[in-house]
C-alpha positions as CSV (number, residue, x, y, z in Angstrom):
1,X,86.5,62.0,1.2
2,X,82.7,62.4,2.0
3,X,79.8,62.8,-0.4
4,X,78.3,65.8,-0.1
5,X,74.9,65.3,2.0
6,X,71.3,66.1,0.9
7,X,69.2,67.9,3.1
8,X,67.7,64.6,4.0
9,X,71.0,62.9,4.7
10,X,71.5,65.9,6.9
11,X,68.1,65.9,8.9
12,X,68.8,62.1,9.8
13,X,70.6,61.2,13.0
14,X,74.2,61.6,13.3
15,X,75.8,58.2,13.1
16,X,78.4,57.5,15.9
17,X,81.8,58.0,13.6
18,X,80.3,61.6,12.6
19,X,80.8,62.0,16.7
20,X,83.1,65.7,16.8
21,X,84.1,65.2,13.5
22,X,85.9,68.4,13.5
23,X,87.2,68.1,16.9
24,X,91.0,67.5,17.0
25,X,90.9,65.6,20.4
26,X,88.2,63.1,19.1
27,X,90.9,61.7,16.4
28,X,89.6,58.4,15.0
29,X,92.9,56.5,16.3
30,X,96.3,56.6,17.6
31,X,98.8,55.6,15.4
32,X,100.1,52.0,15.7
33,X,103.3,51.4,17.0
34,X,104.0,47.4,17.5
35,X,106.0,46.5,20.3
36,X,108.5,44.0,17.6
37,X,109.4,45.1,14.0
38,X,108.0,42.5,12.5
39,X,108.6,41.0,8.8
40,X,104.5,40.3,8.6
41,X,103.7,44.1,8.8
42,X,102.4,45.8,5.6
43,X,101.4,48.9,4.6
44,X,98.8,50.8,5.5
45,X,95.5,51.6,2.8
46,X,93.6,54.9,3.4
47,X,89.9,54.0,2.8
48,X,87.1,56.2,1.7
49,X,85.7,53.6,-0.5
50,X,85.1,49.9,-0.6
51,X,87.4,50.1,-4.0
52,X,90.2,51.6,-2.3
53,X,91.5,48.4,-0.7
54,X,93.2,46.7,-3.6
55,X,95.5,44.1,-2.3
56,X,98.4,43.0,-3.5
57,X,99.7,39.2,-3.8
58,X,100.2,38.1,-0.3
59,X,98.5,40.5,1.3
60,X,96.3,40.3,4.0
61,X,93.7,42.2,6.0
62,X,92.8,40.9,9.2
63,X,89.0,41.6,10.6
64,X,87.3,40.5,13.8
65,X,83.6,40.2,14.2
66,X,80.8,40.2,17.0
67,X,83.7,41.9,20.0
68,X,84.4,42.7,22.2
69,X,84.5,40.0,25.0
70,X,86.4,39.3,28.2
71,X,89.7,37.5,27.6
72,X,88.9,36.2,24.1
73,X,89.4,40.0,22.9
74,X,92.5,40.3,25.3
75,X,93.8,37.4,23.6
76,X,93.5,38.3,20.0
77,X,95.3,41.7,21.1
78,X,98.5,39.8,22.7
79,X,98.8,37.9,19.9
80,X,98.6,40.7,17.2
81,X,100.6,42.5,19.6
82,X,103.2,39.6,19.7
83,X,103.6,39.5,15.7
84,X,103.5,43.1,15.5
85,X,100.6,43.7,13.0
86,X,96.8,45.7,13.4
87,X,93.5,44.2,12.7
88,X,90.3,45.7,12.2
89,X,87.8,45.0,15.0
90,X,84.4,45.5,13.7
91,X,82.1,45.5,17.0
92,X,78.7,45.1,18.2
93,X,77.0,47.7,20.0
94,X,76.0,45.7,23.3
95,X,78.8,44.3,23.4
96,X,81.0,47.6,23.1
97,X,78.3,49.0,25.9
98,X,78.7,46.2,27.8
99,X,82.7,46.0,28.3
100,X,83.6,49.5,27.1
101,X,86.7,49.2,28.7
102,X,88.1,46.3,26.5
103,X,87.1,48.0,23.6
104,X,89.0,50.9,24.7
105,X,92.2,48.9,25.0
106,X,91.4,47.7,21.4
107,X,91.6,51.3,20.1
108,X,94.7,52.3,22.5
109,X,96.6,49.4,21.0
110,X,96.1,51.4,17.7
111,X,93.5,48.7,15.5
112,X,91.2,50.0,13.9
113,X,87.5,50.2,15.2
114,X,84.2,49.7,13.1
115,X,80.7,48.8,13.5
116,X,78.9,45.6,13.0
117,X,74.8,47.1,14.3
118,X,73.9,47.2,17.6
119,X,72.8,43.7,18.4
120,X,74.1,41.6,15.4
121,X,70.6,41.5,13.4
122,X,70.0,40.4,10.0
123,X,69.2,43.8,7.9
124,X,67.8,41.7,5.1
125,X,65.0,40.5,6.9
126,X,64.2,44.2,8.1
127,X,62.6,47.4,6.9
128,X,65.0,49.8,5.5
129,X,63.9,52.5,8.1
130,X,64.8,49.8,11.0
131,X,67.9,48.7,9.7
132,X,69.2,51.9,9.4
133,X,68.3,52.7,13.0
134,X,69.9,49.5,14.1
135,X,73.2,50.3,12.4
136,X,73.1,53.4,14.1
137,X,72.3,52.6,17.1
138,X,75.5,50.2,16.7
139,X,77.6,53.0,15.5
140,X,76.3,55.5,18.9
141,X,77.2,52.7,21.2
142,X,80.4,52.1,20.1
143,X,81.5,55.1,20.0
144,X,80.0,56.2,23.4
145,X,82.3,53.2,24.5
146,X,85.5,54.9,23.1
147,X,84.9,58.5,24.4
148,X,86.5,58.5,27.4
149,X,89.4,58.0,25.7
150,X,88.8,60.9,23.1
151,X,88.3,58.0,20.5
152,X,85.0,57.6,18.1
153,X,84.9,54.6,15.6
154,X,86.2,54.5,11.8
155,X,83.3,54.3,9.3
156,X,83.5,51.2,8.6
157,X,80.7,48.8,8.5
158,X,80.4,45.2,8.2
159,X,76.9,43.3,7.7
160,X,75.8,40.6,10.0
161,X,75.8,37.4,8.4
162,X,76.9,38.9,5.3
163,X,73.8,40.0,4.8
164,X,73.6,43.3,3.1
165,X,70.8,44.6,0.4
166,X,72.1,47.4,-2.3
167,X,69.5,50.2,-0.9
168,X,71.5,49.4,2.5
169,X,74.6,49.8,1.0
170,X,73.8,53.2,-0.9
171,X,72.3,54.8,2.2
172,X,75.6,53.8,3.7
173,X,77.9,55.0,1.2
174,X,75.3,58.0,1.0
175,X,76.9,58.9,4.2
176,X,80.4,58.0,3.7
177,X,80.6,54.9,5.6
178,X,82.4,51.9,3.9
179,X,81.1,48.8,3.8
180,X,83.8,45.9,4.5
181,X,83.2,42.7,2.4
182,X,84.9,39.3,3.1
183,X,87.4,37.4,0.6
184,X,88.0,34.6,3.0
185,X,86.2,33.1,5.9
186,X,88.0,30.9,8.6
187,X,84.3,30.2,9.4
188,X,85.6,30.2,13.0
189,X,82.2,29.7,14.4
190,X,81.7,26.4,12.7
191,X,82.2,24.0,16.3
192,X,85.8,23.0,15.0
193,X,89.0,22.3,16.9
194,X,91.5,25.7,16.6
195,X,93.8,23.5,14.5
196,X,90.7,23.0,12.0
197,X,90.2,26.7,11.7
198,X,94.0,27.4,11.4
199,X,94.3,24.8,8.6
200,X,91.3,25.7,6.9
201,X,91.7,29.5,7.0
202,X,95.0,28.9,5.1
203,X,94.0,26.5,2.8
204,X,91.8,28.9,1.1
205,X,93.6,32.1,1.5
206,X,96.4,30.3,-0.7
207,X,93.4,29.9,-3.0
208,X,93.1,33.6,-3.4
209,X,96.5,34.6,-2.8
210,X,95.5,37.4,-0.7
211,X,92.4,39.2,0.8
212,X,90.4,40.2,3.6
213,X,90.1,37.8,6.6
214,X,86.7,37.2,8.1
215,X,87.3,35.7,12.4
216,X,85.2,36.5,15.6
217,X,86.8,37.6,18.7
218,X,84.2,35.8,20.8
219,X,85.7,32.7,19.3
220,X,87.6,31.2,22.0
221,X,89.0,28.1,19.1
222,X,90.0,31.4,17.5
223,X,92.1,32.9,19.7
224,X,94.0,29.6,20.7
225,X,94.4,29.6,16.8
226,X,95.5,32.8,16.4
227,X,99.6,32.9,17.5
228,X,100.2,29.6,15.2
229,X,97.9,30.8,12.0
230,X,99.8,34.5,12.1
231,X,103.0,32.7,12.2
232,X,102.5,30.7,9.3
233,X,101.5,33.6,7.7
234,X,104.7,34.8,8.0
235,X,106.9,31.5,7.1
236,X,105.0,32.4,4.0
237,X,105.7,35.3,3.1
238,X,102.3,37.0,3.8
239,X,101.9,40.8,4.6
240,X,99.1,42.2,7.1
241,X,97.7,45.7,5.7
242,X,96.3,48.0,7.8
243,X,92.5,50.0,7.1
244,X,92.3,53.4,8.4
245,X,89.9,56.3,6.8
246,X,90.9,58.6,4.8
247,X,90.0,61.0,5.6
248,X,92.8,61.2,8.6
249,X,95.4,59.1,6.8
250,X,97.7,62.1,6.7
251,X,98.0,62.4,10.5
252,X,99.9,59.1,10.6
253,X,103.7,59.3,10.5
254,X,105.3,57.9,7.4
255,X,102.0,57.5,5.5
């Protein structure tokens, strides 16, 4: 569900999710059908708001920053692929311009598709006027990427660096795009080996007992990582939930 917009709200540029909203062949996604039936799927959480995604004990959400990129990205999807579970890929406008085609195998493989700005800038350290412009040139990019393939992004955002600023996060909830937080971070570009980012990642996820997963799909330590982490998850009983909006949760089969 949307707030309604002010006459402001509707003057501004159209951000790139908003792209033929009422258009039936521009769906958001496909539904996701994993190759295996896996034990380590979940459910899946409709999101219009941040407060929507209220995890249970041993669940998980799994999020990818700073995508897509050649063969990192590729890996990352053969491995979710493997286990049978969807992430959320929140992507950078250049990069999304620059391999549009591996971001459109991202959204054909039925994971979810955000933003993350256009070139990964700091917001905090910006006006208001140019952040906003940076997230949508971001959101535009991206989903200029996935229209070839009658796709457009989900609205959802995440902050570079974690750095967000509460006007920023009202203009974007102004707009009805939700702004995805981080419970725990495998702090994947910390110059680690993959076995130190597996081991670490788990450590503190066992400390929270569930939450949303913060990794980078440039990472190449964390796509090595990647096959053994999601298969510990599931020696341990761990469930991966899937984020879609909303807004089109009904079209999904068995929602």
């Amino acid at each position: 569900m949307r707030l309604p917009a002010t006459p402001a709200m509707s003057a501004a540029p159209a951000l790139g999710y908003q792209t033929s909203v009422q258009d039936p062949k521009f769906p958001l996604f496909q539904s996701f059908q994993p190759a295996v039936a896996s034990p380590l799927a979940g459910r899946t959480i409709p999101v219009a708001r941040y407060s929507d995604i209220v995890l249970r004990d041993k669940e998980v959400v799994l999020t990818f920053d700073d995508g897509p990129m050649p063969g990192k990205t590729h890996k990352i999807l053969e491995a979710l692929s493997d286990h049978g579970v969807s992430a959320t890929f929140l992507m950078v406008g250049q990069m999304a311009k620059a391999y549009p085609k591996i971001a459109q195998e991202v959204a054909e493989a039925g994971h979810t598709i955000g933003t993350h700005t256009y070139r990964h800038a700091n917001l905090r350290t910006m006006s208001e006027a140019s952040a906003m412009a940076e997230i949508r040139k971001g959101a535009m990019s991206v989903a200029e990427a996935l229209e070839p393939i009658g796709r457009r992004p989900a609205p959802f955002f995440r902050f570079p660096y974690l750095a967000d600023t509460q006007r920023l996060r009202h203009d974007l909830a102004s707009e009805g795009i939700v702004a995805i937080d981080v419970d725990i971070d495998s702090k994947d570009y910390f110059r680690d080996a993959p076995a130190t980012v597996r081991e670490r990642t788990l450590r503190t996820l066992a400390k929270h007992g569930r939450g949303i997963i913060l990794m980078h799909d440039i990472q190449a330590r964390t796509a090595a990582m990647l096959p053994g982490f999601l298969a510990d998850l599931e020696k341990r009983g761990y469930k991966v939930v899937r984020l879609v909006p909303a807004d089109e949760a009904p079209q999904i089969a068995g929602l």
